[in-house]
C-alpha positions as CSV (number, residue, x, y, z in Angstrom):
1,X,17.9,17.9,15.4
2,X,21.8,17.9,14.3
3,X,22.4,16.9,11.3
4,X,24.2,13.7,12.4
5,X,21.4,12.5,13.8
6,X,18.7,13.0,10.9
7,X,17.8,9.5,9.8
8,X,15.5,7.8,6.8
9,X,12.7,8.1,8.6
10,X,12.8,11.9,9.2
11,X,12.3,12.7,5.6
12,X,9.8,11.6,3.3
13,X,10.2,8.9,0.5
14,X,8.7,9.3,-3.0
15,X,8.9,7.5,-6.9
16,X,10.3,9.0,-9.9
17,X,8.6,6.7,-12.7
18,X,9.7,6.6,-16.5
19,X,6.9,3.6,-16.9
20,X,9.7,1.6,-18.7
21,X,9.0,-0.5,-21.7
22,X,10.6,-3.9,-21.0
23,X,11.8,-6.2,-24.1
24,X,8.6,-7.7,-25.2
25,X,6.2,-5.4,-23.8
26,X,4.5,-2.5,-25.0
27,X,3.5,1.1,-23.5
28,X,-0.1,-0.4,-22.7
29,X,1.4,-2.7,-20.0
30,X,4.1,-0.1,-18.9
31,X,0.7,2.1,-17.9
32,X,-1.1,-0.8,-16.4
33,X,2.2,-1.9,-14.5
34,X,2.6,2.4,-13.5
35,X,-0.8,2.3,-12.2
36,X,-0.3,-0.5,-10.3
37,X,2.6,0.4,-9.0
38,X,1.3,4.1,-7.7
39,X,-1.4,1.8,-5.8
40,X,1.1,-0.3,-4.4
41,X,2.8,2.4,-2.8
42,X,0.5,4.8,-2.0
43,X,-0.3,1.7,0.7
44,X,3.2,1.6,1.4
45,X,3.1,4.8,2.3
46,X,5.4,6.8,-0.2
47,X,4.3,10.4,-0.6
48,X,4.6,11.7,-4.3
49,X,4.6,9.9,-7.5
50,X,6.4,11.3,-10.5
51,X,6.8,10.6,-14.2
52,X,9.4,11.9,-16.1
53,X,9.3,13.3,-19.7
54,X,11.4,11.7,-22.4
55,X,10.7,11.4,-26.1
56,X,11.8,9.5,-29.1
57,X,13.3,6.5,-26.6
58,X,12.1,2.8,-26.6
59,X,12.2,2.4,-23.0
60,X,10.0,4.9,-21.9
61,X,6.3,5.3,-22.1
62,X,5.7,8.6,-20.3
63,X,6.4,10.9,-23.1
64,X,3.0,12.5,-22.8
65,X,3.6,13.1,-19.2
66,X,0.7,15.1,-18.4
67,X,-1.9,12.6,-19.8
68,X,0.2,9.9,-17.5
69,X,-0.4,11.8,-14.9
70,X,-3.8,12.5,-15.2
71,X,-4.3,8.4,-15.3
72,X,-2.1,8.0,-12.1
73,X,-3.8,10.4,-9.9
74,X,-7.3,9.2,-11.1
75,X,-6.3,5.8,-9.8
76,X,-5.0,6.8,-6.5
77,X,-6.4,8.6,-3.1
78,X,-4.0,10.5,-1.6
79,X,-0.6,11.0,-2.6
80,X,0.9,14.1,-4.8
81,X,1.3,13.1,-8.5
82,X,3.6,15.5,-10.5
83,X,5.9,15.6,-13.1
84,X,9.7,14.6,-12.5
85,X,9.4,16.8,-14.9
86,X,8.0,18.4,-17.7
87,X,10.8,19.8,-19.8
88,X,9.6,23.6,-20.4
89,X,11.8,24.6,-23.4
90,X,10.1,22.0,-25.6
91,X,6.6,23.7,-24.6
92,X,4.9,27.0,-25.2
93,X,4.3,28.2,-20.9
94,X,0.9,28.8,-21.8
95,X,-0.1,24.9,-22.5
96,X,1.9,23.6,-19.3
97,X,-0.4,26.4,-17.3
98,X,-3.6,25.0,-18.8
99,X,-2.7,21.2,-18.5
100,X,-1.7,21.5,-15.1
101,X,-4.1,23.5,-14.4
102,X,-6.9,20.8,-15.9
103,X,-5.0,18.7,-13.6
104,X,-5.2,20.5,-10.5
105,X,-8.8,21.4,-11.3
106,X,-9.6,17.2,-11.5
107,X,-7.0,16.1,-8.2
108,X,-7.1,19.5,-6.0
109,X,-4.5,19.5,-3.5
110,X,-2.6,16.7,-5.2
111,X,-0.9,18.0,-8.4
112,X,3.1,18.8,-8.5
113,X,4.7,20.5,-11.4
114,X,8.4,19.8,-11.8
115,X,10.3,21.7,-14.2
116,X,13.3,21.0,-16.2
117,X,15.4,22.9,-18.8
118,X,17.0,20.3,-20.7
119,X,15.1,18.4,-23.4
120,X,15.0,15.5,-22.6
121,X,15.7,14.2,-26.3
122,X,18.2,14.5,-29.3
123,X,18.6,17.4,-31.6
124,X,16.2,15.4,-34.3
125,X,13.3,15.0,-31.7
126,X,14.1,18.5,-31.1
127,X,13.1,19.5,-34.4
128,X,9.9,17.4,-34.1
129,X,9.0,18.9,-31.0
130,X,8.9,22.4,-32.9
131,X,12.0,24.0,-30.8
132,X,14.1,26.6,-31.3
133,X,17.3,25.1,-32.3
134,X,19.8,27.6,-31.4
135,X,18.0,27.5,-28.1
136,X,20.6,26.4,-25.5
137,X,18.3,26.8,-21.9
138,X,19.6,30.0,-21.3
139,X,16.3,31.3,-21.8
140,X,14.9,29.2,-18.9
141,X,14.6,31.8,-16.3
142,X,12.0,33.7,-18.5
143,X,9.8,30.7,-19.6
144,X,9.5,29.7,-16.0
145,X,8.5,33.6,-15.4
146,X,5.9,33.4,-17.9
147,X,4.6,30.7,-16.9
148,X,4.7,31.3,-12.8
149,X,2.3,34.7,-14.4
150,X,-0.3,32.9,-16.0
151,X,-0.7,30.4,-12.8
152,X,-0.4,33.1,-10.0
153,X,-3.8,34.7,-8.4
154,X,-5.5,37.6,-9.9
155,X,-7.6,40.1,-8.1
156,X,-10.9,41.4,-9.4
157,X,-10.4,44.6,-9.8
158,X,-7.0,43.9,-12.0
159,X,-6.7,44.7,-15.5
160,X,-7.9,42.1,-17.7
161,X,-4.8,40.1,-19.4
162,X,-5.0,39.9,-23.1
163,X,-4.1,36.0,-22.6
164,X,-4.9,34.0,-19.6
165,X,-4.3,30.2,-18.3
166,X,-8.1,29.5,-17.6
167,X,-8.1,27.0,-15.7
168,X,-4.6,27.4,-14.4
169,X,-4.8,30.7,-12.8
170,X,-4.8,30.9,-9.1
171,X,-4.7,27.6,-8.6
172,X,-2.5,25.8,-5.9
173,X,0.1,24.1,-7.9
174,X,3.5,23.7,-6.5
175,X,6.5,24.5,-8.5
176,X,9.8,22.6,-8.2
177,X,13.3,23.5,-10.0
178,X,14.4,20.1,-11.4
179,X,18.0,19.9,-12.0
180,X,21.8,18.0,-13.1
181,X,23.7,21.0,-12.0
182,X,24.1,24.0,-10.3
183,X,22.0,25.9,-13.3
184,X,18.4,25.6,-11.8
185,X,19.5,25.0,-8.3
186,X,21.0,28.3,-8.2
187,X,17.7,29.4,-9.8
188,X,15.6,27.7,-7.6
189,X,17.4,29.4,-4.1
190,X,17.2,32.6,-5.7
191,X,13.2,32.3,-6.2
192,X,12.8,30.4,-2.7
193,X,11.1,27.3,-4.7
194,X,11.8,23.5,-3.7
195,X,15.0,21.9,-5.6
196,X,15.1,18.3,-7.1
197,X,18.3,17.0,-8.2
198,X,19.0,14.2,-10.2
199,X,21.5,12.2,-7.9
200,X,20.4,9.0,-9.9
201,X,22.3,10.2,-13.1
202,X,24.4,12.7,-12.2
203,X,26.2,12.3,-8.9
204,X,29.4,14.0,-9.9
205,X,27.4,17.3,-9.2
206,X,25.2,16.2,-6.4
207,X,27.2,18.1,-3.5
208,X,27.9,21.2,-5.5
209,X,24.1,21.6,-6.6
210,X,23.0,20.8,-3.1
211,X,25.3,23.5,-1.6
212,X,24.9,26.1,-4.3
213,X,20.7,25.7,-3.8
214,X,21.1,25.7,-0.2
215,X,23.5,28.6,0.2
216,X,21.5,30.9,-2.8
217,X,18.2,30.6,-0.9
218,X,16.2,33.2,-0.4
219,X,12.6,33.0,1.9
220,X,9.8,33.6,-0.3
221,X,5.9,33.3,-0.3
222,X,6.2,29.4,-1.0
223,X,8.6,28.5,1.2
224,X,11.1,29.9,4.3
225,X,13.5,27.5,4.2
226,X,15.3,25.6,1.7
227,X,13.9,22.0,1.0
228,X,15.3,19.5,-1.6
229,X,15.1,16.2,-3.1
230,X,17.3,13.7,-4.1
231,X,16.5,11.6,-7.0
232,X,18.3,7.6,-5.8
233,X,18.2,4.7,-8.1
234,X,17.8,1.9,-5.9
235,X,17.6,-2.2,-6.8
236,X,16.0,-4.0,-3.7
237,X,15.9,-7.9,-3.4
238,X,15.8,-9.9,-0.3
239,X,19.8,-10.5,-0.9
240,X,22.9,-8.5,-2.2
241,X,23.4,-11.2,-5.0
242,X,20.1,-10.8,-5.8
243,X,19.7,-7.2,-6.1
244,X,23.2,-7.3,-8.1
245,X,21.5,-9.6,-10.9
246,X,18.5,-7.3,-11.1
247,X,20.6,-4.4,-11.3
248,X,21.9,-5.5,-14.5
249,X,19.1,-4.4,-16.4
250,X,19.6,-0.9,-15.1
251,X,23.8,-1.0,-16.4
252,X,22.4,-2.8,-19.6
253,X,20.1,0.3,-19.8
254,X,22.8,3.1,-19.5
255,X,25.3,1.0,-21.6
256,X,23.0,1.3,-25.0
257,X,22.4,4.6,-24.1
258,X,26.1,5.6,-24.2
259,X,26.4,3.4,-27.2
260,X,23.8,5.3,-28.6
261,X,21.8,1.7,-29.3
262,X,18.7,2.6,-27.8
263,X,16.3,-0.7,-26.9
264,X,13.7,-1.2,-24.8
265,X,14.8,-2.6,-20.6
266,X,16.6,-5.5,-21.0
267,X,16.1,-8.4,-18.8
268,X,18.6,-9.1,-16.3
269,X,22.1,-11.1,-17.2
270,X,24.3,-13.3,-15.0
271,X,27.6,-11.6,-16.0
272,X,27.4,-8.1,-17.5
273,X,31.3,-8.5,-17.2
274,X,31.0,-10.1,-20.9
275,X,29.1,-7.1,-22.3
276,X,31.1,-4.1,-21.6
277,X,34.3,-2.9,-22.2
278,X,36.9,-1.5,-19.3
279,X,36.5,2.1,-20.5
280,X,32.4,1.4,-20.3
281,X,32.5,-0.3,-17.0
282,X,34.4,2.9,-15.3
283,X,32.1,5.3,-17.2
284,X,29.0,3.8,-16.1
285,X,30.2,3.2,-12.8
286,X,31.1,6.5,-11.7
287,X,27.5,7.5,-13.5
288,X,25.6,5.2,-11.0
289,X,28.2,5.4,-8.1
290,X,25.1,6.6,-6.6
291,X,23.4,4.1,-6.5
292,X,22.0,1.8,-3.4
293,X,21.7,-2.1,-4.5
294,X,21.3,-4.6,-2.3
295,X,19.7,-6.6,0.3
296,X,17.6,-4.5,2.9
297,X,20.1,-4.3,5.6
298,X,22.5,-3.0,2.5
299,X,19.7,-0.4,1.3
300,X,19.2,0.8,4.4
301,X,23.0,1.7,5.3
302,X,23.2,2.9,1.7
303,X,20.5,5.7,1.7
304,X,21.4,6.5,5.0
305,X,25.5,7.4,4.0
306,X,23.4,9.3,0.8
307,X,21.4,11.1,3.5
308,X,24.6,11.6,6.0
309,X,26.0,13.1,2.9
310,X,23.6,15.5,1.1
311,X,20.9,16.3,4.5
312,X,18.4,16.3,1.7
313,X,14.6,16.9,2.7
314,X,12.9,14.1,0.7
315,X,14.3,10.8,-1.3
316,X,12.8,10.2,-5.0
317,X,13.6,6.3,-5.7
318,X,13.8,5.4,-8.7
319,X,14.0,1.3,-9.7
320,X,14.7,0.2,-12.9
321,X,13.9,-3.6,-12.5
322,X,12.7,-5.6,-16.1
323,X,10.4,-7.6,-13.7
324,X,7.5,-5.9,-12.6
325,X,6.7,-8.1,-9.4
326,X,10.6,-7.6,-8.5
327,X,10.1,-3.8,-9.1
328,X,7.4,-4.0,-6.6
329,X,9.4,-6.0,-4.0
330,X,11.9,-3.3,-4.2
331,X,9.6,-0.6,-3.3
332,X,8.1,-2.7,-0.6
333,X,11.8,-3.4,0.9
334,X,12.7,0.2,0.9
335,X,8.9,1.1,2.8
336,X,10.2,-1.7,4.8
337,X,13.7,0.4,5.4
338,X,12.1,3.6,6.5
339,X,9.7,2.2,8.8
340,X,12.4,-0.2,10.5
């Protein structure tokens, strides 16, 4: 197949979850409204469901990712629940083996581990988190070694290792290379592992990464060929002025972020216009210039110019929507898309 020709329906579709804490809710209904999404979509047929590690932030409840993830995968069948991801510097490599390997134990064949480098937090939740301060990432490379040791197979007749991920070792758990720039996709072509890369935040680097990963890869036991994902935001409604209202919550969102007035997901306004300022509006738009909002016909020839544009392997859609039914809808319209 050329590359012109590779459409929606070639590639798979997935979730990236944060299970968002809306104004006037609480992390209990973020899980239930998670759960319920992952069912919802797993019938829809999406093929992976991730959570994302954040701490210290009022919108998001999956700061104990692996726990999360345990819960999602317990109440689903079939589809691949991972972490989108787990953010490696803030852990020792030896706990990430053992949770993940619990998990894989419990769900075989349906555990993903993404990895990230950043930490997903401010230099005070650092602290709290018991990192290294004067720890800038760079030591990345050797915590994912570590780690990729205590999870890989060990023969019998081997040497027995002073300390050992039991369960963990041996165990089928994929590894993916998370990333926001060329860092770990570089990394991840080098090692031959799958790539994710955070389009839906950081499309400025989304070509570069894709190329870097793609033209660094080497073939390795996991995989021959290069194969990466692209994390989309997408806001879904049955019409563009629709989708544009419920995409306020998702500007409202990255606007008290930048303002550093962090609040739970804000429901949706008539005329964000009012609430930010020029310099805002341009920074946040070429943030989310990524981004596909709209009606289905406009989803659709959005993901597909994202696809024509990056020839990645897999879509992770992301939807920040304050109304859980609507978030669902959205989902359902982009199943909807791919199958059309």
């Amino acid at each position: 197949m050329s590359e012109s020709t590779k459409l929606l329906r070639d590639i798979k579709r997935s979730v990236l979850d944060l299970s968002p804490i809306v104004q006037g809710g609480t992390a209990a209904d973020s899980y239930r409204n998670s759960l319920d999404l992952a069912q919802h979509v797993e019938n829809w047929g999406f093929h992976r469901y991730w959570l994302a590690e954040h701490h210290s932030m009022p919108s998001v409840a999956s700061s104990a990712t692996s726990v999360l993830i345990g819960h999602i995968a317990g109440g689903t069948k079939t589809m691949r629940v991972g972490s989108g991801g787990i953010m490696l510097p803030n852990h020792a490599p030896l706990v990430i083996a053992e949770q993940f390997g619990t998990l894989a134990s419990l769900y075989p064949g349906r555990i993903d581990l993404g990895l990230g480098r950043a930490p997903g937090s401010d230099q005070r939740t650092m602290r709290a988190l018991r990192r290294d301060l004067r720890s800038t990432g760079d030591d990345f490379p050797e915590l994912l070694e570590e780690l990729r040791d205590y999870l890989r197979p060990r023969s019998e007749d081997e040497p027995a290792k002073g300390v050992r991920a039991i369960p963990g070792e041996g165990l089928d758990i994929p590894i993916w290379l998370l990333g926001s720039s060329d860092f770990s996709a570089r990394l991840a072509g080098q090692l031959g592992l799958p790539f994710a890369f955070a389009g839906h935040f950081s499309p400025n680097y989304m070509q570069t990464a894709m190329h870097t990963y793609r033209n660094s890869f080497r073939p390795s036991e996991v995989l021959n060929e290069p194969y990466a994902m692209l994390g989309v935001n997408v806001v879904a409604a049955d019409t563009d002025e629709r989708a544009n209202y419920l995409a306020s919550s998702l500007y409202l969102t990255f606007l008290n972020l930048i303002r550093g007035d962090l609040k739970p997901i804000q429901p949706p306004v008539d005329n964000i216009e009012e609430l930010w300022t020029d310099f805002e509006k341009l920074t946040l738009n070429a943030q989310l210039r990524s981004s596909v909002i709209g009606s289905p016909e406009t989803v659709k020839k959005g993901l597909q110019s994202l696809l024509d544009a990056t020839q990645a392997d897999e879509f992770m859609i992301t939807s920040n929507i304050y109304d859980h039914a609507e978030r669902l809808r959205s989902y359902e319209i982009v199943a909807d898309v791919w199958n059309s």
